[in-house]
C-alpha positions as CSV (number, residue, x, y, z in Angstrom):
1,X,69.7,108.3,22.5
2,X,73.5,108.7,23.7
3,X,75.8,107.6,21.3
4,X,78.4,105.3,23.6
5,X,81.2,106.7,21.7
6,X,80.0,109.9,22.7
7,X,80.3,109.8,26.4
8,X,83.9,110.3,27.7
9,X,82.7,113.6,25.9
10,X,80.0,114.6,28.4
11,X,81.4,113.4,31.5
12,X,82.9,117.5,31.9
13,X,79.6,118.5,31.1
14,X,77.9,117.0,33.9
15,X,80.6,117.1,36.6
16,X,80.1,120.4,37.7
17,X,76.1,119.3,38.1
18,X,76.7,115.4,39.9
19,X,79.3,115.4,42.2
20,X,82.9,117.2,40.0
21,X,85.7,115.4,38.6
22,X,86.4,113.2,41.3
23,X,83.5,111.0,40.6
24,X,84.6,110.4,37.1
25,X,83.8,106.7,37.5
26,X,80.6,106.9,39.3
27,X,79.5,109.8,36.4
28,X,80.8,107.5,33.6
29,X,78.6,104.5,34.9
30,X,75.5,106.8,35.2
31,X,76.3,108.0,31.7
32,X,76.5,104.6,30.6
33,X,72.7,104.2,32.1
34,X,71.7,107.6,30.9
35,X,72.6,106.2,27.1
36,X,69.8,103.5,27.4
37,X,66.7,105.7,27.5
38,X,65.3,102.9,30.2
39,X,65.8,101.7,34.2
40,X,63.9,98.8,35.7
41,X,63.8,98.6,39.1
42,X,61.6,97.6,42.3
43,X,60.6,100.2,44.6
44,X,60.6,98.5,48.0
45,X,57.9,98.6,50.6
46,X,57.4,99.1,54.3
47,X,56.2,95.4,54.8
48,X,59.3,93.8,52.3
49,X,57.5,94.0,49.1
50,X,58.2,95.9,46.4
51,X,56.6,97.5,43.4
52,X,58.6,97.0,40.2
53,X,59.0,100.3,37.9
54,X,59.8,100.9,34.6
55,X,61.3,104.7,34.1
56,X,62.0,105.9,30.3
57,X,63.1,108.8,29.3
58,X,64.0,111.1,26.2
59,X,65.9,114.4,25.4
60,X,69.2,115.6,24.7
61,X,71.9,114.6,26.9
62,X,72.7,118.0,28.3
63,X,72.9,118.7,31.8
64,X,70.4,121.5,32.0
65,X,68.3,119.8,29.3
66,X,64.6,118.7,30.0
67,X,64.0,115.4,29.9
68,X,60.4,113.6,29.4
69,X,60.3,110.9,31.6
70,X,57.4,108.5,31.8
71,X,57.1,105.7,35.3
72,X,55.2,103.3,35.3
73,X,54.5,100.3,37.4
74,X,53.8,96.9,35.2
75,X,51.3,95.5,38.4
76,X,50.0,98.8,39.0
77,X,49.1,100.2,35.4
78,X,46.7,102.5,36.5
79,X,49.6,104.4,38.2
80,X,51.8,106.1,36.2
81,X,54.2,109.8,36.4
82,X,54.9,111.8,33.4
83,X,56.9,114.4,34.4
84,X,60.0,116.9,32.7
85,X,63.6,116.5,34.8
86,X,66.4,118.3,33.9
87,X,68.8,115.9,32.7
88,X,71.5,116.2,35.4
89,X,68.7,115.5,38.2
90,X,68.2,111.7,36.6
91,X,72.1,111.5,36.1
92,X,73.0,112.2,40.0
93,X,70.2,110.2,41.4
94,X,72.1,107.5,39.3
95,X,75.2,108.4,41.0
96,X,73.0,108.1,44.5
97,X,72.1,104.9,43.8
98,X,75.0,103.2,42.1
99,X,72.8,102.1,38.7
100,X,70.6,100.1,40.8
101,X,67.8,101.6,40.4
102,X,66.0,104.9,42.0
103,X,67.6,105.9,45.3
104,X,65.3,106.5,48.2
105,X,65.7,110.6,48.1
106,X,64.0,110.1,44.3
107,X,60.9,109.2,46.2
108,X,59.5,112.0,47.9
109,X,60.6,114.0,45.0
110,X,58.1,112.3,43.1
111,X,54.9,111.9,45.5
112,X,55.9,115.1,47.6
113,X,57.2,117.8,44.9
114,X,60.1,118.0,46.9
115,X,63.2,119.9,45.4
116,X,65.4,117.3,43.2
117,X,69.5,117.2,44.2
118,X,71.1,120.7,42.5
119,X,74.8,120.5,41.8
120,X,77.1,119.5,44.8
């Protein structure tokens, strides 16, 4: 787990991996997130449902570190991801989103093995 105190200290890490400098804010806010191991979210639907999620995740809070990340779906609990995400992938998709959740380009990542966001 990120120690709170600690993150001022990794925002140069990560800036060259989600987005540089200039989205301090935005990369101090997903830090913030990072820290809690956890996101809870709803994963809308075509027909305006939505499936809530649970995502977890552990490792070191390095950019190129992998993370173990486990989703699961609390209505659905015979669906469930495990999968290893180098830390600055979960970070900028929580820039893309703005903490609420998993953006929509986290998605086909997921159910399509398409290539997760590299540094910009």
């Amino acid at each position: 787990m990120v120690d709170p105190s600690s993150i001022p200290a990794l925002v140069p890490l990560f800036a060259p991996y989600c987005g540089g400098v200039g989205r301090e804010r935005e990369l101090m806010a997903a830090l913030n997130i990072l820290a809690t191991d956890q996101l809870r979210g709803a994963r809308p639907l075509s027909d305006g449902g939505a499936h809530a999620y649970e995502l977890r995740w552990s490792g070191e809070p390095a950019p190129l570190a992998p993370l173990s990340c486990r989703l699961r779906f609390p209505d659905l609990p015979n669906v469930q991801y495990d999968f290893p995400l180098p830390c600055h992938h979960l970070v900028s998709w929580l820039i893309e989103s703005g903490g609420r959740g998993l953006p929509e380009s986290f998605w086909p990542w997921l159910l399509q093995g398409r290539v997760a966001p590299g540094p910009t």
